[in-house]
N, C-alpha and C positions, 0 to 999 in steps of 0.2 A: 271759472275754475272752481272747483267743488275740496273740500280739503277731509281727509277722513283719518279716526284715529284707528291706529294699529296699537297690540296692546302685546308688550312684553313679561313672561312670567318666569324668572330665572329658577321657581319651586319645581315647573314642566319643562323646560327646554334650558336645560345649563349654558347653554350655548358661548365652549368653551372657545372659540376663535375670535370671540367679540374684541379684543385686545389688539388683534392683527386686523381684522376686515378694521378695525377704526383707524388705528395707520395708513392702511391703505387710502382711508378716503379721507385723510389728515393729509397726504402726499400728493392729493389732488387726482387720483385716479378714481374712475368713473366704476363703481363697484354694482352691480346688479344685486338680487335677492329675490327670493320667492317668499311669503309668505301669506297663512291661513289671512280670512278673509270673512269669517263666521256664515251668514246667509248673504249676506251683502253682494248683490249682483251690480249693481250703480256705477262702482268705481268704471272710468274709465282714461284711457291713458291721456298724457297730461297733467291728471287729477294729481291734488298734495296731499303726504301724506308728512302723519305725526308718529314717533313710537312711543309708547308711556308704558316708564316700568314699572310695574307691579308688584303688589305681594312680597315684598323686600326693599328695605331702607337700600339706598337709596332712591326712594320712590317719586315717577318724576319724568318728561319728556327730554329724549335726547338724542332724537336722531329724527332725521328729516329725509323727503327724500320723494318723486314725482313719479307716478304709478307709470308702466311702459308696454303693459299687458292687462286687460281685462281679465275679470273672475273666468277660471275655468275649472272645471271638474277633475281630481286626482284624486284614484282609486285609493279607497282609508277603508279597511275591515274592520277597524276597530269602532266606524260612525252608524247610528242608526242608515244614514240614509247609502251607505255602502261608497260614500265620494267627498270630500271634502271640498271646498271654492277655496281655492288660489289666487292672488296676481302678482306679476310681476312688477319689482321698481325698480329705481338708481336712488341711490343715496346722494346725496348735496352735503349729508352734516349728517357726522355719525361719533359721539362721544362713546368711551369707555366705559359704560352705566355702572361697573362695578365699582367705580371710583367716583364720579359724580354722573349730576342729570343738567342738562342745562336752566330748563325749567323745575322747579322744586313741586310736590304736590301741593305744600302746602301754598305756593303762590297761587297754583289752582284754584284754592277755594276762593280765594277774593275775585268783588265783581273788577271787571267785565267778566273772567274769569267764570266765574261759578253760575252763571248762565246754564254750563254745558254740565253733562256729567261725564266723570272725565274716567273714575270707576266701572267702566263697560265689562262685561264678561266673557266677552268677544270682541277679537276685532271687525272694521266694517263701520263702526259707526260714521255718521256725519257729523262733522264737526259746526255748529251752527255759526252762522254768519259775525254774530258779531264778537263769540269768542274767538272765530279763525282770526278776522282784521286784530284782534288786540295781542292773538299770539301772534301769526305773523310779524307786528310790529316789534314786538319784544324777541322774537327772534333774532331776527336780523339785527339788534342794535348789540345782541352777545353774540352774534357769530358770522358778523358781517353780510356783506351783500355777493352771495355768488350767482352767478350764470348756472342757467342748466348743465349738468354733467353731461360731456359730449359723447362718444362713441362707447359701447357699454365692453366692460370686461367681466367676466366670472373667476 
């Protein structure tokens, strides 16, 4: 399994339901999402995914979650290429970023950490091997151990 970071910019996309979709997946329902995907055609489903917020304290990974759709094309006029990549996921661990992250950026920078760059300007990256195993690990020990999210809801 392949793990890639998605990158959250609350300056571009306020995305004011973040409050409730984390509830929802605090309550243990299996939440879907679509989200941009930069060029990255790779991902495919199975694959983990990471969201790191950007651009605004509190800056930092906080929500997790296993790709359930590969990159597909959705008409964007506003992109050169007239189409933006998409995929879809489920959430596993989805915090409230406007209030904390679980991972902090600044823990980012330390090694094993700072291996990776974690500052991407798109989402789509891959997360490299030996930063996913050490996030991974520290994952799990702040947000326990879950099962894959079973039957998907919107």
């Amino acid at each position: 399994m392949t793990a890639f970071l998605l990158i959250w910019s609350p300056r571009k996309w306020p995305w004011p339901e973040l409050p409730d979709v984390a509830r929802r997946v605090a309550a243990g329902e299996a939440v879907a999402d679509v989200w941009g995907c930069g060029t990255a055609r790779g991902l495919l489903p199975g694959d983990r995914v990471f969201v790191h917020r950007v651009s605004q304290e509190p800056k930092g990974i906080f929500a997790s979650g296993y790709v359930t759709r590969a990159p597909y094309e959705v008409p964007d006029a506003q992109s050169k290429r007239g189409y933006r990549l998409c995929i879809d996921f489920v959430y596993d661990w989805l915090a409230d970023a406007r209030e904390h992250v679980v991972v902090t950026r600044d823990e980012l920078r330390a090694h094993p950490f700072s291996v990776q760059t974690w500052d991407a300007q798109s989402s789509g990256t891959i997360i490299k091997p030996m930063a996913e195993g050490a996030l991974e690990k520290l994952w799990t020990e702040r947000t326990g151990r879950r099962g894959r999210p079973g039957a998907l809801h919107r």
